[in-house]
C-alpha positions in Angstrom: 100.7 112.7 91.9 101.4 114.6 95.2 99.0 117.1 94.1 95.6 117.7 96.0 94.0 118.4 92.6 95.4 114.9 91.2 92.3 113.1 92.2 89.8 115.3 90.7 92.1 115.9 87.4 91.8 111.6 87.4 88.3 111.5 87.9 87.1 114.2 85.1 89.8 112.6 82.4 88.3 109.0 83.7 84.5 110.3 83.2 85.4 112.1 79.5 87.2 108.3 77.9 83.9 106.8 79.5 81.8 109.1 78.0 83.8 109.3 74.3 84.4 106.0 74.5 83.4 103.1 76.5 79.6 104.2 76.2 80.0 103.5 72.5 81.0 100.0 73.3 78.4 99.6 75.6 75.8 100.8 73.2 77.2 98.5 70.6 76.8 95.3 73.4 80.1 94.4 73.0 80.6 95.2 76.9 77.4 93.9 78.6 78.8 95.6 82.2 81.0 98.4 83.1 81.5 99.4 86.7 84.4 101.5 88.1 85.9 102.2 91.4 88.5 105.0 91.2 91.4 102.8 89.0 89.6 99.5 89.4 87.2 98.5 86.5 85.1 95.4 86.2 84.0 94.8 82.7 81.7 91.6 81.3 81.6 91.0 77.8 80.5 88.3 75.5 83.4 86.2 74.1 81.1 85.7 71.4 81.6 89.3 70.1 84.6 90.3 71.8 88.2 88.9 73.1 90.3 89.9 76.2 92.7 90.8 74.1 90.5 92.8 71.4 89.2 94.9 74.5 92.8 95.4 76.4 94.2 96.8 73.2 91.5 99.1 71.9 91.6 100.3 76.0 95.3 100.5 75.5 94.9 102.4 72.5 92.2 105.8 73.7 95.1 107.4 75.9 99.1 107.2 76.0 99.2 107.8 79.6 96.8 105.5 80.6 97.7 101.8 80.4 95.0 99.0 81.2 96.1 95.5 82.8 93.1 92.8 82.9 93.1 90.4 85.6 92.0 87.1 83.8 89.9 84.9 85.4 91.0 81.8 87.0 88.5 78.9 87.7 85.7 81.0 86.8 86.7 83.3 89.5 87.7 87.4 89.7 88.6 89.5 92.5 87.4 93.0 91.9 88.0 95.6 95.3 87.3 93.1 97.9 84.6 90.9 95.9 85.4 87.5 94.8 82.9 86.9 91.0 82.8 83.2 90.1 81.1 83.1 87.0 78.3 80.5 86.8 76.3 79.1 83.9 73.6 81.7 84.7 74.9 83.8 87.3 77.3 85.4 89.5 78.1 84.2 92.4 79.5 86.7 95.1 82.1 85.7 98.1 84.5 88.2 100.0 88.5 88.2 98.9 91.0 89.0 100.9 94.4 89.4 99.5 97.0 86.4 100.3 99.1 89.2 102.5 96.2 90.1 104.4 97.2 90.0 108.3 93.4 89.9 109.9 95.2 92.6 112.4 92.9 95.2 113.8 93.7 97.9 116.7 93.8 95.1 120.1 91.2 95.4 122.1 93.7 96.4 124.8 95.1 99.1 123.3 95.1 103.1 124.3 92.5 103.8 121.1 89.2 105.3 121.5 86.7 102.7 121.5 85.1 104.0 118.1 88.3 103.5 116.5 88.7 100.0 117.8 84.6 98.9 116.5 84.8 100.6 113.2 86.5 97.7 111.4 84.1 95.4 112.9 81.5 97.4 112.1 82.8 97.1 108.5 83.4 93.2 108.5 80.2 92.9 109.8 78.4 95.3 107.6 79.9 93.9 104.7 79.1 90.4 105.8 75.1 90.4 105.9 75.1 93.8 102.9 76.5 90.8 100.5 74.3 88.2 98.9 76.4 85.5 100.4 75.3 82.0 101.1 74.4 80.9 104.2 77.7 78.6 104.3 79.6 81.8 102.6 78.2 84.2 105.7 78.9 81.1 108.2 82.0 81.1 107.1 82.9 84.7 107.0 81.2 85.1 111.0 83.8 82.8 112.0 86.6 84.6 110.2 85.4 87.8 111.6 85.1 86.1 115.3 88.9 84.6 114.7 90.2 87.8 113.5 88.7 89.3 117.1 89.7 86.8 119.1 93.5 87.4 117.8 93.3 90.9 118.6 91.6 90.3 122.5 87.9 91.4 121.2 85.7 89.8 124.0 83.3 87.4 122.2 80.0 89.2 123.2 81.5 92.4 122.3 81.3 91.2 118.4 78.0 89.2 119.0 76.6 92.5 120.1 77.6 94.1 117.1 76.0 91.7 114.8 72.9 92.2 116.9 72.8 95.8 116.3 73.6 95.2 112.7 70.6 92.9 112.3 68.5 94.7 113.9 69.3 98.3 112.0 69.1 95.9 109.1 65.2 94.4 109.6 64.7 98.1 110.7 65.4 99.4 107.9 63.4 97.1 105.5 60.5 97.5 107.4 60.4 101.0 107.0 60.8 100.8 102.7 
């Protein structure tokens, strides 16, 4: 750590153990997905030819230095980065987590900050909002979160509304043209 090089050094020793060996268990099926984000790993198995546990210690067990700590599901449910997976007979359903010590503080509105500065995490709620395959009550629910988190930091209301606009329209845009 502290090192510029430490996050390339992670990522090659990361690629080789997926390569050596969890492609092995994905050939075998006993993983049926595997999906990483820098540290953060999302794997679905079957418990019918796997356990938790079986997986956690054969992780465990490919490098001393590295040391693997599931996040068990509760009610059906995972977070993974800022995804919440609730786990449905046959599917996955997809809602946005936020972390119990999240603030919903932003850069006020009213603050000395270049505008850009101020939009981008807007641009990113809002963005993340309609990318997801929410529900309609999920992405009701999230616009209103979005609008509250705004309004707490003095974001004039068409400011935001504008925003999704744009986003829309960039969106229907954009799958027009594929």
């Amino acid at each position: 750590m502290g090192s510029p090089l430490s996050g390339m050094i992670a990522e090659i020793l990361l690629q080789d153990i997926e390569n050596t060996y969890i492609k092995h268990i994905l050939d075998t099926q006993t993983i049926t997905f595997y999906s990483r984000y820098v540290d953060d790993i999302l794997i679905i198995y079957s418990t019918k030819t796997t356990t938790a546990e079986s997986l956690c210690d054969h992780i465990n067990r490919i490098h001393p230095s590295l040391q693997f700590t599931p996040t068990p599901e509760e009610n059906n449910s995972v977070s993974f980065l800022d995804l919440l997976l609730t786990r449905h007979k046959n599917q996955i359903e997809i809602d946005i987590y936020r972390k119990p010590t999240a603030t919903d503080t932003s850069i006020n509105f009213m603050s000395n900050h270049p505008t850009e500065h101020k939009m981008a995490a807007y641009r990113h709620l809002i963005n993340r909002m309609t990318a997801l395959p929410l529900t309609l009550e999920k992405r009701k629910t999230e616009q209103m979160r979005i609008h509250n988190i705004a309004n707490n930091n003095k974001f004039p209301k068409h400011i935001i509304t504008r925003l999704e606009e744009t986003n829309t329209n960039k969106r229907t845009d954009e799958s027009q043209t594929v």
